[in-house]
Backbone as a printed PyTorch tensor [residue, N CA C, xyz], in Angstrom:
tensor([[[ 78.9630, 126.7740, 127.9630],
         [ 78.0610, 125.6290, 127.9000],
         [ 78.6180, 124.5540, 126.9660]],

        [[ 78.8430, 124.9620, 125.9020],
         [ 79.2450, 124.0420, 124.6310],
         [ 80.7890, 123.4610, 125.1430]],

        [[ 81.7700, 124.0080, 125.6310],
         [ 83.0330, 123.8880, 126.3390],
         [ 82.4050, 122.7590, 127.3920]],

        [[ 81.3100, 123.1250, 128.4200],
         [ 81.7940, 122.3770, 129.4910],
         [ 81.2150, 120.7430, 128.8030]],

        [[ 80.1190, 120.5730, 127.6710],
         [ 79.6710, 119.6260, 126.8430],
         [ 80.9790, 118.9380, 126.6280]],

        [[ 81.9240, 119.6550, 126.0610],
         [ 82.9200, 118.8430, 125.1940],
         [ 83.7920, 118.1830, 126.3770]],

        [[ 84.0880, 118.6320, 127.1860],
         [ 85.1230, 118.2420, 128.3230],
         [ 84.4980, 116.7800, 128.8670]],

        [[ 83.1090, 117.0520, 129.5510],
         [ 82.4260, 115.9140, 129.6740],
         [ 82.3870, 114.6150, 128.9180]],

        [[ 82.1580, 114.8950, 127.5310],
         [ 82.0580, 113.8740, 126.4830],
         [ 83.7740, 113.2650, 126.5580]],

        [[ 84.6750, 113.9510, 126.3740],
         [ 85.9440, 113.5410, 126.3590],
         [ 86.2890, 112.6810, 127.4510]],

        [[ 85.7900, 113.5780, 128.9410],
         [ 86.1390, 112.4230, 130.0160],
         [ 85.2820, 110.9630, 130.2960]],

        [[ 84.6100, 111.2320, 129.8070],
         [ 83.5290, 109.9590, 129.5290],
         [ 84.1700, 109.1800, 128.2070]],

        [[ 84.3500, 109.5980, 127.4420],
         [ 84.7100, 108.7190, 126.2980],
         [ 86.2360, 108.0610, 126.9010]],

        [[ 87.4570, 108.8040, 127.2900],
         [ 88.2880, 108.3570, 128.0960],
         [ 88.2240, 106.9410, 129.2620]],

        [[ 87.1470, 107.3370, 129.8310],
         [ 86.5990, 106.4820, 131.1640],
         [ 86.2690, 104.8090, 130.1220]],

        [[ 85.4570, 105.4190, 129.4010],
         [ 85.2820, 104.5440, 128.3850],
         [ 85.9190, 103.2600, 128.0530]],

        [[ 87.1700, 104.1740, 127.0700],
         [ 87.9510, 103.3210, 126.6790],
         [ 89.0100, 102.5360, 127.7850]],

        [[ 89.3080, 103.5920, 128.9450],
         [ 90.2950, 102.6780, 129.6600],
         [ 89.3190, 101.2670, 130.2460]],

        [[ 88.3400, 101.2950, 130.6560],
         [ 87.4710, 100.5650, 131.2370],
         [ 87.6150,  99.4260, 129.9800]],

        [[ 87.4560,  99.6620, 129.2380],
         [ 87.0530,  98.4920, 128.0600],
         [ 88.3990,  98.0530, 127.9920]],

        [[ 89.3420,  98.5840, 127.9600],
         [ 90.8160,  98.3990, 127.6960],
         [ 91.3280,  97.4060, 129.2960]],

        [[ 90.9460,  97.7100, 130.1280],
         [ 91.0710,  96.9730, 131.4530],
         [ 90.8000,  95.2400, 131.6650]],

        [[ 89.1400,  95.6050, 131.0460],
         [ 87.9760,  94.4140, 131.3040],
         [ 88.3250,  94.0170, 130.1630]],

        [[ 88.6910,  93.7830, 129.0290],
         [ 88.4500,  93.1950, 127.6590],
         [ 90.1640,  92.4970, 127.9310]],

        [[ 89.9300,  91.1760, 127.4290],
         [ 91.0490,  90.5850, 127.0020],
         [ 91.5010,  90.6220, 125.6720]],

        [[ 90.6140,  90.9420, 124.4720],
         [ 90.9680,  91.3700, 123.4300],
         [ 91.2330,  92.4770, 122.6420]],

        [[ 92.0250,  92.8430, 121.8020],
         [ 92.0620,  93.9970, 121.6080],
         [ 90.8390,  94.6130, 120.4520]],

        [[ 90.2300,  95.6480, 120.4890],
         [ 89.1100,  95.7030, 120.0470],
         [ 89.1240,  96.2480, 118.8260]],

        [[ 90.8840,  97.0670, 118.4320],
         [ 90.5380,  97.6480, 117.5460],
         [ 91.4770,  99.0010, 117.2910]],

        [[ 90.7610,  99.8740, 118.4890],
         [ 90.8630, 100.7830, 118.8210],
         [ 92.0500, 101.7730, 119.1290]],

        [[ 93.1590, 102.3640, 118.7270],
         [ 93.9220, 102.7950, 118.9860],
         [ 94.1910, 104.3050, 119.3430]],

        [[ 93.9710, 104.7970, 120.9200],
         [ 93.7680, 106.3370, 120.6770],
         [ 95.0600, 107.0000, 120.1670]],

        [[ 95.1630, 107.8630, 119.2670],
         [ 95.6490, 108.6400, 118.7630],
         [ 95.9730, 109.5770, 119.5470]],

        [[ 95.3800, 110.0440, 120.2880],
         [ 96.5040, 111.3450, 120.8810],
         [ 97.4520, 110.7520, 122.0840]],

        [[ 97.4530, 109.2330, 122.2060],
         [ 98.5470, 108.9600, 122.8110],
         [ 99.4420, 108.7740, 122.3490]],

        [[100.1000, 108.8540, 121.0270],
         [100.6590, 107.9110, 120.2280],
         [101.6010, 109.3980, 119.2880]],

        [[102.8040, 109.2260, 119.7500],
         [103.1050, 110.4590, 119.0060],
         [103.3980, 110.4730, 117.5470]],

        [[103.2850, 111.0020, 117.1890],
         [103.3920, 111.0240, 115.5960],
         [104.7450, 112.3620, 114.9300]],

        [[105.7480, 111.9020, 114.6550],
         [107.0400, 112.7030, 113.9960],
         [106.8510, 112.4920, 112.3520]],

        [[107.5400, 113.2870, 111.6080],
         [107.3200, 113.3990, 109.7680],
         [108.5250, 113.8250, 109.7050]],

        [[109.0490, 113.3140, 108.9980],
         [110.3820, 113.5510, 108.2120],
         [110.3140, 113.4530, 106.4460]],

        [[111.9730, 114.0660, 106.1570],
         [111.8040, 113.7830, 104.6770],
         [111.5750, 112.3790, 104.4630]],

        [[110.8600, 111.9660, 103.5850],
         [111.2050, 110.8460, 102.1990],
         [111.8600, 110.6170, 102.1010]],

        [[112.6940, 109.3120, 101.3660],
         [113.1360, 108.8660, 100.4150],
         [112.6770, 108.3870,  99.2880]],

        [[113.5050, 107.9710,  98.0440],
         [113.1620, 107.6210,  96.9890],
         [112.5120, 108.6520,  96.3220]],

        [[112.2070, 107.6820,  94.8690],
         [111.3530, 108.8970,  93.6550],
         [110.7400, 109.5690,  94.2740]],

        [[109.9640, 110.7950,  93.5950],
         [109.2950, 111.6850,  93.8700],
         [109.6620, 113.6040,  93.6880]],

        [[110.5310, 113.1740,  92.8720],
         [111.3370, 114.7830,  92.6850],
         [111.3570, 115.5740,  93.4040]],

        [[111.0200, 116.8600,  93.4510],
         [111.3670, 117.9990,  94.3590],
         [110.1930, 118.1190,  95.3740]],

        [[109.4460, 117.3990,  95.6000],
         [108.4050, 116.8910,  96.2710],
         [108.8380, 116.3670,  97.6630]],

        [[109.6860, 115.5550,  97.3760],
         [110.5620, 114.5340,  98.3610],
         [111.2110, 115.3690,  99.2570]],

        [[112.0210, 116.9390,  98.6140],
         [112.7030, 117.2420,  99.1700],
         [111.9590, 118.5950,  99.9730]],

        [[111.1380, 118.5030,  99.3290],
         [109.8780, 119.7520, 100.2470],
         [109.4190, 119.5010, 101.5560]],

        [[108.5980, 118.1930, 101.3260],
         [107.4740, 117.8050, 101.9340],
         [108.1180, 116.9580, 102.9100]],

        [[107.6510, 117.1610, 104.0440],
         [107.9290, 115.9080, 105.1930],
         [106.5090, 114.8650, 105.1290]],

        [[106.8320, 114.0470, 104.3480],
         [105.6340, 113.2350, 104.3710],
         [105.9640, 111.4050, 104.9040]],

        [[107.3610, 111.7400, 105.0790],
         [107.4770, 110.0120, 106.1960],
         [106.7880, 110.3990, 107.3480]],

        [[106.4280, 109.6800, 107.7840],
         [105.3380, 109.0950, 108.9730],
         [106.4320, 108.0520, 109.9400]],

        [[106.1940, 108.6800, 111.2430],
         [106.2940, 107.7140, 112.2790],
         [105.5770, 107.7850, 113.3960]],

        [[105.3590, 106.8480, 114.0090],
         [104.4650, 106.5540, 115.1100],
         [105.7710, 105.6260, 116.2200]],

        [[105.0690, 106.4140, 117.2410],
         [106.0930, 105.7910, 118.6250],
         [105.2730, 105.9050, 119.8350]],

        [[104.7950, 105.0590, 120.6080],
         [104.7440, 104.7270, 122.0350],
         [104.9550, 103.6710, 122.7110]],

        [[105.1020, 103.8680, 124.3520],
         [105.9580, 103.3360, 125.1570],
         [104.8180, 102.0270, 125.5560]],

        [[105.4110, 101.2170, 124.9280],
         [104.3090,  99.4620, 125.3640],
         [103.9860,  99.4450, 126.2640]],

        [[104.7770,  99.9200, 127.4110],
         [104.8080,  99.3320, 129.1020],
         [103.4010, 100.1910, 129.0750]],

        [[103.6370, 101.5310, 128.6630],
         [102.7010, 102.5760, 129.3820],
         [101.0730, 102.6470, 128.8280]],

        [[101.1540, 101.3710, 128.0500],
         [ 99.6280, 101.2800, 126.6610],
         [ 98.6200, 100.9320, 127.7530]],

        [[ 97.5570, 101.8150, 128.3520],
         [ 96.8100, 100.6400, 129.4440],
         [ 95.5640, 100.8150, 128.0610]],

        [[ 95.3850, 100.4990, 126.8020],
         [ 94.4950, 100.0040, 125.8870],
         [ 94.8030,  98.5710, 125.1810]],

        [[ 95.9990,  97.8750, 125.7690],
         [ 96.3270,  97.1100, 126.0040],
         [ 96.3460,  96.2770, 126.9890]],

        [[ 95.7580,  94.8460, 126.8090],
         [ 96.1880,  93.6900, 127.8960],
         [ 97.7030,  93.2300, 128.5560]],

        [[ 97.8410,  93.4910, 129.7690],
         [ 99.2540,  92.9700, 129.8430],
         [ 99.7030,  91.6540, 129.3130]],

        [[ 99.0620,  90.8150, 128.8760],
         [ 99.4840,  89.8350, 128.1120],
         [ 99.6270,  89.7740, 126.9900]],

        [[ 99.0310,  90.5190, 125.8260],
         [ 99.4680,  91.5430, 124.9500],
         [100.6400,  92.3110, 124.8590]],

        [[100.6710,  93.0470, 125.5170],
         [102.2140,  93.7430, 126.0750],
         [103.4260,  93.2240, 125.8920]],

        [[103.2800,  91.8150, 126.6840],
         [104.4360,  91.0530, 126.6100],
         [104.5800,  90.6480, 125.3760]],

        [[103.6630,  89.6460, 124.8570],
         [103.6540,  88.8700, 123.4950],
         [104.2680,  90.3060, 122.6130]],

        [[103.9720,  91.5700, 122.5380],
         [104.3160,  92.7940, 121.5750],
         [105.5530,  93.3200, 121.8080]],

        [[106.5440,  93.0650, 123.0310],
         [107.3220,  93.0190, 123.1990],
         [108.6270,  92.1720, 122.5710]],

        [[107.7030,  91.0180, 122.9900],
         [108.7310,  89.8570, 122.5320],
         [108.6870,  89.7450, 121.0420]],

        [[107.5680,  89.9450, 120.3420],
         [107.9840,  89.8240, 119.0270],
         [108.2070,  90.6390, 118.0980]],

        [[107.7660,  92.1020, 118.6010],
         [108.4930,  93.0570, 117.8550],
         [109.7790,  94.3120, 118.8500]],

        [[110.2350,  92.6370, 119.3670],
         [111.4240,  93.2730, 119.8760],
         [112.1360,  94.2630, 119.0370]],

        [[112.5070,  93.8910, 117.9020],
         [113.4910,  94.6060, 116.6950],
         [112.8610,  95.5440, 116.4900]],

        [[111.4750,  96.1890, 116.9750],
         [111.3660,  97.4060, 116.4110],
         [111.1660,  98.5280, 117.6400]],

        [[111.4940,  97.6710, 118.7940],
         [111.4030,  98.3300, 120.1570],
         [112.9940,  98.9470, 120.6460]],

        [[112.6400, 100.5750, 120.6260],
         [114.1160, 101.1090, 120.7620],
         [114.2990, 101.0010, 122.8350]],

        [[115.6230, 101.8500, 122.6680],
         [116.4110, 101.2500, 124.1190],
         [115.3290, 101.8620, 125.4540]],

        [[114.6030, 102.9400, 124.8510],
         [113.7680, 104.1460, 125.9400],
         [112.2620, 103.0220, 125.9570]],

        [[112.0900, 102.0000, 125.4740],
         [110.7950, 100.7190, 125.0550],
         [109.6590, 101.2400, 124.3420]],

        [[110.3060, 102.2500, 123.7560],
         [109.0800, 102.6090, 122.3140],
         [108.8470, 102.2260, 121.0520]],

        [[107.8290, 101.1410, 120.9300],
         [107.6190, 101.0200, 119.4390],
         [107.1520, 101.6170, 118.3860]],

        [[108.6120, 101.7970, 117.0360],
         [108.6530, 102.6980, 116.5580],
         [107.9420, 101.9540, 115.2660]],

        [[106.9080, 102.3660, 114.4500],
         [106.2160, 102.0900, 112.8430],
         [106.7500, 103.2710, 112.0360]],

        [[106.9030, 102.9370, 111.1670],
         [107.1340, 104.0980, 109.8960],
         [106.7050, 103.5370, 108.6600]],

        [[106.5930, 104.6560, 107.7880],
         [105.7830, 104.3730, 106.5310],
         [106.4080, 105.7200, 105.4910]],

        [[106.7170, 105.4880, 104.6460],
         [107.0000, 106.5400, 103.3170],
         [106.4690, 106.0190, 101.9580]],

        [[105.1480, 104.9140, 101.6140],
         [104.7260, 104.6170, 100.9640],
         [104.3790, 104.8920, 100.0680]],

        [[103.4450, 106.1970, 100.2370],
         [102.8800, 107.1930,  99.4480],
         [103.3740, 108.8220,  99.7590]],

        [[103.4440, 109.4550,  98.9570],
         [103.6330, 110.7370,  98.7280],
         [102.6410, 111.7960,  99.7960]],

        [[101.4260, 111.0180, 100.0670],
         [100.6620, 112.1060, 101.2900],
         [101.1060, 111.8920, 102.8630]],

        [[101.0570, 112.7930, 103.6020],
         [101.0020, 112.7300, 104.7250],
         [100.1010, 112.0300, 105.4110]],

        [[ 98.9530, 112.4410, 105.2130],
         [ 97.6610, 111.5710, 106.3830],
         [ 97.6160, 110.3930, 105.3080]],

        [[ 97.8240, 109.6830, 104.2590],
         [ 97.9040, 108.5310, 104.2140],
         [ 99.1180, 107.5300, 104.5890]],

        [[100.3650, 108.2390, 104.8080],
         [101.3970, 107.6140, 105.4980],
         [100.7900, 107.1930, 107.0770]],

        [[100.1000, 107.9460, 107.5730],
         [ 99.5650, 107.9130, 109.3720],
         [ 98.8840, 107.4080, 109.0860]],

        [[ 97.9670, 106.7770, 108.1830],
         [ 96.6640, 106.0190, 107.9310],
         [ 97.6900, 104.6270, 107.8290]],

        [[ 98.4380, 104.6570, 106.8470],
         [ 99.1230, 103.1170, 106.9450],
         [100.2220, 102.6770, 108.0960]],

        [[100.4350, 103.2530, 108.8280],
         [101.1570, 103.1040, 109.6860],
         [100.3530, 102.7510, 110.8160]],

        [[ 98.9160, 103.9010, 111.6470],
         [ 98.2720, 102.7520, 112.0560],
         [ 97.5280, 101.7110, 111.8460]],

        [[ 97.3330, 101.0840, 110.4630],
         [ 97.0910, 100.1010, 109.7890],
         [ 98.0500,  98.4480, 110.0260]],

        [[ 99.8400,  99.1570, 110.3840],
         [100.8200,  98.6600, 110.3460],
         [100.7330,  98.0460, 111.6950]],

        [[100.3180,  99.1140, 112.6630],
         [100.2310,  98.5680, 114.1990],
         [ 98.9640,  97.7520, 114.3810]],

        [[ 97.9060,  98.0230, 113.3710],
         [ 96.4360,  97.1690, 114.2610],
         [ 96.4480,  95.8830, 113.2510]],

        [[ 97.4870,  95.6340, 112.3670],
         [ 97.6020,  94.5750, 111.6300],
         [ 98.5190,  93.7190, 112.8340]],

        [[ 99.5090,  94.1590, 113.3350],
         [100.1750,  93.2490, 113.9370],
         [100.0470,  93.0650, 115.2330]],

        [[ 98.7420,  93.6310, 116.2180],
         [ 98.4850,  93.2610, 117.2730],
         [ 97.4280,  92.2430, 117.1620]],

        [[ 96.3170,  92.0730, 115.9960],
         [ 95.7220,  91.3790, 115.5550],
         [ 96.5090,  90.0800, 115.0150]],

        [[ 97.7170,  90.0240, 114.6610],
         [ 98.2460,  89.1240, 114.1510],
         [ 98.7020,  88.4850, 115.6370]],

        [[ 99.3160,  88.7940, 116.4520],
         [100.0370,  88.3960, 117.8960],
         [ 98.8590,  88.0060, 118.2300]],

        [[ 98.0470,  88.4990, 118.6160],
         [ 96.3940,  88.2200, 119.2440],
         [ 96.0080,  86.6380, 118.6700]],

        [[ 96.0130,  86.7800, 117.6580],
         [ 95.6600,  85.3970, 116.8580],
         [ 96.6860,  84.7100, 117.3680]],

        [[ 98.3070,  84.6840, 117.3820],
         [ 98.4860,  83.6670, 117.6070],
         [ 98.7020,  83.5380, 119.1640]],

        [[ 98.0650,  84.1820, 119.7180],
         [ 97.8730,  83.8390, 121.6690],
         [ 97.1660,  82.9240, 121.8450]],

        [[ 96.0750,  83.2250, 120.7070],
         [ 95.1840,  82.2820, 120.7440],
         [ 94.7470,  80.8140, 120.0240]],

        [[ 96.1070,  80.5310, 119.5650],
         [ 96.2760,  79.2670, 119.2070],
         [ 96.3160,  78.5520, 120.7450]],

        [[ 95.7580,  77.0170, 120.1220],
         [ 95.8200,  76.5630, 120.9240],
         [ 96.4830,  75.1870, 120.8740]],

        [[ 97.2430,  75.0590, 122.2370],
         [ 98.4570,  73.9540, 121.8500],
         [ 98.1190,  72.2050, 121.4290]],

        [[ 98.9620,  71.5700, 120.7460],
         [ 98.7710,  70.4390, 120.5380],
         [ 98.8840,  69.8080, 121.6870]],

        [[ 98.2160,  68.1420, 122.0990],
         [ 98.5920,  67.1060, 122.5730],
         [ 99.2400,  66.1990, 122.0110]],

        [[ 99.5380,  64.7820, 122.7970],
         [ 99.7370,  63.9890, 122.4460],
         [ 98.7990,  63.1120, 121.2180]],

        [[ 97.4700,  63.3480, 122.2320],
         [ 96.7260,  62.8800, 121.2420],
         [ 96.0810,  63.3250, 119.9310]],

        [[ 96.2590,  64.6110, 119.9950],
         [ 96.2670,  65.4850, 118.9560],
         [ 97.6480,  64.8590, 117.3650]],

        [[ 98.7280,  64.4950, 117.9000],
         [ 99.5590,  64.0870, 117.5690],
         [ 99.3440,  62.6260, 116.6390]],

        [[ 98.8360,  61.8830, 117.8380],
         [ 98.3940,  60.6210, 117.4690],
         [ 97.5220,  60.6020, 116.2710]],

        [[ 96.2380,  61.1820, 116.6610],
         [ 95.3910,  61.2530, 115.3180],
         [ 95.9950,  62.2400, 113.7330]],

        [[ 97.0780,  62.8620, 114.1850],
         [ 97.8550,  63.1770, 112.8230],
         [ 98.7610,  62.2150, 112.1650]],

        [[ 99.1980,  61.6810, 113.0900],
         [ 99.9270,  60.1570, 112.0980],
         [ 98.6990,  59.2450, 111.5010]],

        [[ 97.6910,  59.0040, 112.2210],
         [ 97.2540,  57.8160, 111.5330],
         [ 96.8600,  58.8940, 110.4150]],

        [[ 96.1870,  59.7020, 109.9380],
         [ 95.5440,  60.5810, 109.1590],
         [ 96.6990,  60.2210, 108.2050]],

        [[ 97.9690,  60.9640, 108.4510],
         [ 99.4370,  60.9010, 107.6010],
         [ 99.4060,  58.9470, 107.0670]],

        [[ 99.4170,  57.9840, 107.8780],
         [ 99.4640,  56.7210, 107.4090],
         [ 98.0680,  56.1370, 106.6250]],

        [[ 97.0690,  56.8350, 106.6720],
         [ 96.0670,  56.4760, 105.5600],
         [ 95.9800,  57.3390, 104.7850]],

        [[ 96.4950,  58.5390, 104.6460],
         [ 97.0420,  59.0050, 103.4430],
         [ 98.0690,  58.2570, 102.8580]],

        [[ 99.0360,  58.1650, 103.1770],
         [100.3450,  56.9720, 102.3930],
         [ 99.5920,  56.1000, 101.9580]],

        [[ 98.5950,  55.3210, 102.2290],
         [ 98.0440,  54.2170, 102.0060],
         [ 97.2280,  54.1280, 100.6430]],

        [[ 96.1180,  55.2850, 100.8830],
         [ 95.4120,  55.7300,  99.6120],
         [ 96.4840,  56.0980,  98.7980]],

        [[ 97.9920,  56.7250,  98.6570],
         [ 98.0500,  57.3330,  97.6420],
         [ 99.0650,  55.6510,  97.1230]],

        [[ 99.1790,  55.7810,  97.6100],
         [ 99.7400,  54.0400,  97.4050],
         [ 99.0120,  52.9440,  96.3090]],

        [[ 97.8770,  52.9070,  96.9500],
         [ 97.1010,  51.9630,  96.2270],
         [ 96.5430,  52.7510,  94.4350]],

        [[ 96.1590,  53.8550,  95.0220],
         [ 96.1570,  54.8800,  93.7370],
         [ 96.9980,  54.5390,  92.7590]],

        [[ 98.5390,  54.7270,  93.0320],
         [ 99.8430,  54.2270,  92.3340],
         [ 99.6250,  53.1390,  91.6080]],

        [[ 99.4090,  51.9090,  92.8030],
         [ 99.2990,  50.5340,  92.2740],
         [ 98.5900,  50.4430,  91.0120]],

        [[ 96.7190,  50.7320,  91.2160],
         [ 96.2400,  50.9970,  90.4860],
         [ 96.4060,  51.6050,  89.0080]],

        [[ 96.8810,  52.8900,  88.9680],
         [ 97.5170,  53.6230,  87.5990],
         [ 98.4140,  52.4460,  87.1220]],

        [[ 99.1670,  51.6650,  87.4120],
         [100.2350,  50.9140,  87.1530],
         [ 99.7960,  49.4940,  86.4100]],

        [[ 98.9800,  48.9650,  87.3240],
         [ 98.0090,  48.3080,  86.6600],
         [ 97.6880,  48.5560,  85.1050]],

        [[ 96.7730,  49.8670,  85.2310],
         [ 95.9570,  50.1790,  84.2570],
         [ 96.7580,  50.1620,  83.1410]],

        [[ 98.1660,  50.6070,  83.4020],
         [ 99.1650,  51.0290,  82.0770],
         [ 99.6380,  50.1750,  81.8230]],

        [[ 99.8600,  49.2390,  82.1360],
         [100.4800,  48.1400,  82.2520],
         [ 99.2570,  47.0700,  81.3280]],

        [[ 98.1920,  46.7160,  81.4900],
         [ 97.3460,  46.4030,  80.7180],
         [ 96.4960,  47.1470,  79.2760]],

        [[ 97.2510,  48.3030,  79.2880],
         [ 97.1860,  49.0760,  77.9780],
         [ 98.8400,  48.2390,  77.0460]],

        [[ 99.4120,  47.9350,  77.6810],
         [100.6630,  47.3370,  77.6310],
         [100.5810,  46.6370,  76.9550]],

        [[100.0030,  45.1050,  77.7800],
         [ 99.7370,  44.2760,  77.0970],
         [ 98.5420,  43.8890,  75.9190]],

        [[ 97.8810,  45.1650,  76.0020],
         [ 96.8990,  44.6680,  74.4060],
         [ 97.5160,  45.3330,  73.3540]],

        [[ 98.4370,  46.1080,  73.5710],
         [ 99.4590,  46.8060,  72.4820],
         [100.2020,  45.4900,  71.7580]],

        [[100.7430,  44.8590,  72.6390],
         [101.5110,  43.9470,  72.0790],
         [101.3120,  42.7510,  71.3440]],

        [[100.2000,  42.2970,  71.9120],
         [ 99.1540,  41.3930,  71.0000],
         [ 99.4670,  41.4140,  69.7050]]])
């Protein structure tokens, strides 16, 4: 009974997420974990005989193409800009040896990935300049010159007539 509960909940929660992952143009967040393989190796750096015990580097690797919790337009943009961390088989690889624990290396590492799909995301969603967009930044830029101009004048003035009652 309790078995066939859990199977259910899983395929439903599954159904779930791909559905939301399909229909949603944004990314929500969400990163399932048991797609996402996770390898531990030694450390480097301080940490004495600790370092040489413990496999507590953290890496995380999966295949972009194959993410359907991802937007294909996402995909691409994650492609293209973390080309350098996309090996020849198209798996992007995160690693972390930050801290000395294990589940906080996998805690910052997917921290590492939902920081920078959020970051790509944001800038998808910039949105491009015009001309006239352009236009109203020069004049903005030429009445700035202007104010700081007259400002100048002004101070110059002022010192300048501290000037002349000095000399008196």
């Amino acid at each position: 009974m309790l078995r066939n509960t859990y199977s259910f909940v899983t395929k439903a929660t599954r159904q779930i997420q791909l559905s939301a992952a399909s229909s949603s143009v944004s990314f929500n967040g969400v990163i399932p974990t048991e797609k996402i393989e996770k390898r531990y190796t030694l450390s480097s750096g301080p940490g004495g005989q600790n370092v040489q015990k413990n496999a507590t580097k953290v890496e995380i690797r999966f295949k972009v193409s194959e993410a359907e919790w991802l937007s294909d337009s996402l995909k691409n943009s994650i492609e293209e800009k973390l080309s350098h961390r996309i090996n020849s088989a198209g798996e992007l690889i995160i690693d972390s040896d930050r801290t000395r624990e294990r589940h906080l290396n996998v805690a910052d590492c997917f921290d590492k990935l939902r920081s920078a799909i959020y970051a790509i995301e944001k800038e998808q969603g910039k949105r491009q300049t015009t001309e006239e967009d352009e236009k109203i930044l020069r004049e903005r830029a030429a009445v700035a010159t202007q104010h700081r101009l007259f400002e100048k004048r002004r101070t110059s003035e002022k010192k300048a007539s501290r000037r002349a009652a000095v000399e008196l």
